[in-house]
Every structure is written in C-alpha cells, then in structure tokens.
C-alpha positions as a printed NumPy array, in Angstrom:
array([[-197.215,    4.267,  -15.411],
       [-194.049,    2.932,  -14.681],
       [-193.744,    3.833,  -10.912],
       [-196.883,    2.722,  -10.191],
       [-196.149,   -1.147,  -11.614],
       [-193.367,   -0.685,   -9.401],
       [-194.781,    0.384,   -6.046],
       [-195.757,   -2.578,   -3.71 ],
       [-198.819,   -3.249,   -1.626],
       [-197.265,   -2.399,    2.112],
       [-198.869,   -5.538,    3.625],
       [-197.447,   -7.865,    0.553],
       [-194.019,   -5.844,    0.869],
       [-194.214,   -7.44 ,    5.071],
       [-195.018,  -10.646,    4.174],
       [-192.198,  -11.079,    1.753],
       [-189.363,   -9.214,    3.932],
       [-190.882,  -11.532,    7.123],
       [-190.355,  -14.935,    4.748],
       [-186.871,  -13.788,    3.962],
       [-185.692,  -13.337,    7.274],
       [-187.231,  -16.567,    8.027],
       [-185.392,  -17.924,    5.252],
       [-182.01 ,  -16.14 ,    6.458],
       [-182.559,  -17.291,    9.999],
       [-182.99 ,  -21.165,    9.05 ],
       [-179.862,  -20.473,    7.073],
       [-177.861,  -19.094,    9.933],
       [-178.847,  -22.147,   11.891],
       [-178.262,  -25.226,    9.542],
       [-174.414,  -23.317,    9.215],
       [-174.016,  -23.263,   12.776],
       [-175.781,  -26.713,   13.631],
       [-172.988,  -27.892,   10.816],
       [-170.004,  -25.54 ,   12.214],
       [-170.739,  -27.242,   15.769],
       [-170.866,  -30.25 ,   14.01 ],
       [-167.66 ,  -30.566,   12.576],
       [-165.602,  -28.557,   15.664],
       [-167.069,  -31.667,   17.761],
       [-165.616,  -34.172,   15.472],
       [-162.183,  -32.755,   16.56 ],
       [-160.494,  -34.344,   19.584],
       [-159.774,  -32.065,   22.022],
       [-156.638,  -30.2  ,   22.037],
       [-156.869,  -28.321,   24.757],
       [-156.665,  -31.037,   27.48 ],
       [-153.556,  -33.386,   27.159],
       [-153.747,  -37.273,   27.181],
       [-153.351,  -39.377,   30.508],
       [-149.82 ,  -40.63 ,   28.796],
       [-148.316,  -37.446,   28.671],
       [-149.401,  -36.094,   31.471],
       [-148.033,  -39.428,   33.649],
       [-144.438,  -38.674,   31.575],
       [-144.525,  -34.965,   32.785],
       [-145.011,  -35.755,   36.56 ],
       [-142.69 ,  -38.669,   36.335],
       [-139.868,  -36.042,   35.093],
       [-140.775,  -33.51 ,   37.501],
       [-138.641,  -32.671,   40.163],
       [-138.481,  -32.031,   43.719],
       [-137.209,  -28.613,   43.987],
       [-134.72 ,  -29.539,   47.019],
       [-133.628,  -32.322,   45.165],
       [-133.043,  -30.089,   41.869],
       [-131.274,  -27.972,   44.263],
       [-128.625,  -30.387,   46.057],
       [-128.056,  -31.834,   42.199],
       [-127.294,  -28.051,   41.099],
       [-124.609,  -27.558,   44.265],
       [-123.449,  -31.115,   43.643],
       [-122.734,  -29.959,   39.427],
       [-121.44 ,  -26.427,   40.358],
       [-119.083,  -28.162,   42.718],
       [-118.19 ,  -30.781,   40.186],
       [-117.479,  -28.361,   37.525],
       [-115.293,  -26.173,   40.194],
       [-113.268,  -29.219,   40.42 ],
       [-113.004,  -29.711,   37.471],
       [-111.801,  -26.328,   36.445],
       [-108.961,  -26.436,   39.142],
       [-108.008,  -29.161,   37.951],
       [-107.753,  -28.549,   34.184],
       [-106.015,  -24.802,   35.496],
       [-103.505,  -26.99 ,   37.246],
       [-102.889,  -29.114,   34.327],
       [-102.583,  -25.583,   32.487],
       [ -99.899,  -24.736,   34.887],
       [ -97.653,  -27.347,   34.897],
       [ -97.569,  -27.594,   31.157],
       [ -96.512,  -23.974,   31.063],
       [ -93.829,  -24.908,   33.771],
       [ -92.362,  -27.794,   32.066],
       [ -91.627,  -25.216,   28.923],
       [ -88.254,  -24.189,   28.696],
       [ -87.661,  -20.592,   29.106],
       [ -88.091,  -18.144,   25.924],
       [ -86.486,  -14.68 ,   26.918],
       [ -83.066,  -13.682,   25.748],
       [ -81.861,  -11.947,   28.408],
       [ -79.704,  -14.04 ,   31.081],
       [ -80.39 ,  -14.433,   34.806],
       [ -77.463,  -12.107,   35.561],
       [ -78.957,   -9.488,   32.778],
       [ -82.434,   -9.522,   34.651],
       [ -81.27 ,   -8.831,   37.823],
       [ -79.402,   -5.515,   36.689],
       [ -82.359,   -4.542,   34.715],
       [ -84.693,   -5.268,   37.585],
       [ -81.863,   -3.27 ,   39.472],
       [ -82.029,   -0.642,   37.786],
       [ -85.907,   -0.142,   37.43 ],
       [ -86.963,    2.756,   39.197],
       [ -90.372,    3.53 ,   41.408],
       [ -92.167,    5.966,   39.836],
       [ -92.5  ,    8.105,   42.959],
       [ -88.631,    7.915,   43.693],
       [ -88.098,    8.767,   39.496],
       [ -90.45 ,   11.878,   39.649],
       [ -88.571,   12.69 ,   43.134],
       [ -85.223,   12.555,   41.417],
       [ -86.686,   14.877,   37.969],
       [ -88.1  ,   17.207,   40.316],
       [ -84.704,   18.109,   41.98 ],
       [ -82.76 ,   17.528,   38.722],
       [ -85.249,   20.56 ,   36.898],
       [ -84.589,   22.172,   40.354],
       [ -80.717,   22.262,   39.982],
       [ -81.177,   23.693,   36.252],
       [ -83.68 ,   26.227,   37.351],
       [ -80.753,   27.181,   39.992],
       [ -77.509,   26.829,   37.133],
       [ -79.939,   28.915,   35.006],
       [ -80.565,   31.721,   37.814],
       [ -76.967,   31.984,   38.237],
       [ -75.412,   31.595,   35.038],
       [ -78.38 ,   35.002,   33.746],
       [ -76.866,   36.585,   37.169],
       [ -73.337,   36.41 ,   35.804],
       [ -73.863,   37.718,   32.52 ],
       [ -76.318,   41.12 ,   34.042],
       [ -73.418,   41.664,   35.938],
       [ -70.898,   41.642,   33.103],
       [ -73.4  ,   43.935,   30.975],
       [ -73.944,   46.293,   33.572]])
C-alpha cells in the first residue's frame, strides 16, 4: 500500500533529521564566521580619530573664560544699542516739525484739556442742576393743575 511505502523506519527518520541539523548548524556558522568577517573589515565608527579629537579640545573652552567673553559681548552690544538709540534720537530731532497747529494753538488746546476726575466732577453737578431745574419746573406745573 501506499501509506506503508510512505512510513519511515524511526531510527532512519533520526539519523536523517540529526544530519540536517548538522547541516543547518554548519550553515549558521560559515554566515556568521562571514557576517563577523566583513563587520571587522569596517573601521570603527564608534571611536573618533586622534585629529579630531585634538581639534575638539583645542576649541573647548574654559567656562570662566566663556563667561567674562559673554559679559564682555552683552556689554558691547548694550553699547552699542545706546548708541545707535542716540543716533535714532537726534535724527528725529533734527526733523522739522510736522503738526499744523501753531505754538500759540497748542497751548490753548493743552489749556483747555480737562482731567478726567475734574470733567466727571463738573458732569456730575451739571446732571445735578438738571435733576434740580427738572424737580422744580414738574413742581410748578402740579401746582398750576391742581
């Protein structure tokens, strides 16, 4: 019959299953012997040359050092900026003046300006006199109609 052609001897089944993982195993090793192989013919990236490593210590800085060179830049650059604000200034000074109104027409509008306290002050007693016209203007006319 067909299943029995089929059906293996259990000793002759171990034998071949034992020379395939042999097989498999050798395999496994002659990759990794030639993975190893090749990764070693790399150079090294993970360590940097003597070169670069003299040029990063020779721009390396003393941290007091970067410090007084920071104050010494800030200060510069205060400087600086007063002087360009100054520069600013006088330019705007040297201008001649663009308003329309005269010196004698800013003074009596500056005159004439009101503090916002003193203007509420003065509304408050001007609604107070109309509240009072009002009372006595209604009194009046009750008395006429009565």
């Amino acid at each position: 019959d067909e299943l029995e052609e089929r059906r293996q001897d259990p000793g002759e089944a171990l034998a071949k299953m034992t020379k395939h993982m042999r097989e498999v195993a050798v395999a496994y090793k002659d990759q990794k012997a030639a993975m190893t192989a090749k990764v070693g013919e790399r150079p090294n990236m993970s360590v940097r040359p003597k070169e670069e490593l003299a040029r990063w210590e020779e721009a390396r800085q003393d941290p007091k050092e970067a410090a007084e060179k920071s104050a010494k830049y800030m200060a510069e650059m205060a400087h600086r900026s007063r002087d360009e604000m100054s520069a600013m200034t006088a330019r705007v000074q040297d201008r001649p003046r663009r308003t329309f109104w005269t010196k004698e027409q800013r003074e009596r509008i500056e005159e004439l300006r009101q503090d916002p306290d003193e203007a509420r002050d003065k509304m408050e007693k001007h609604m107070q006199d109309l509240s009072r016209s009002w009372r006595e203007e209604r009194g009046t006319m009750t008395e006429r109609v009565s």
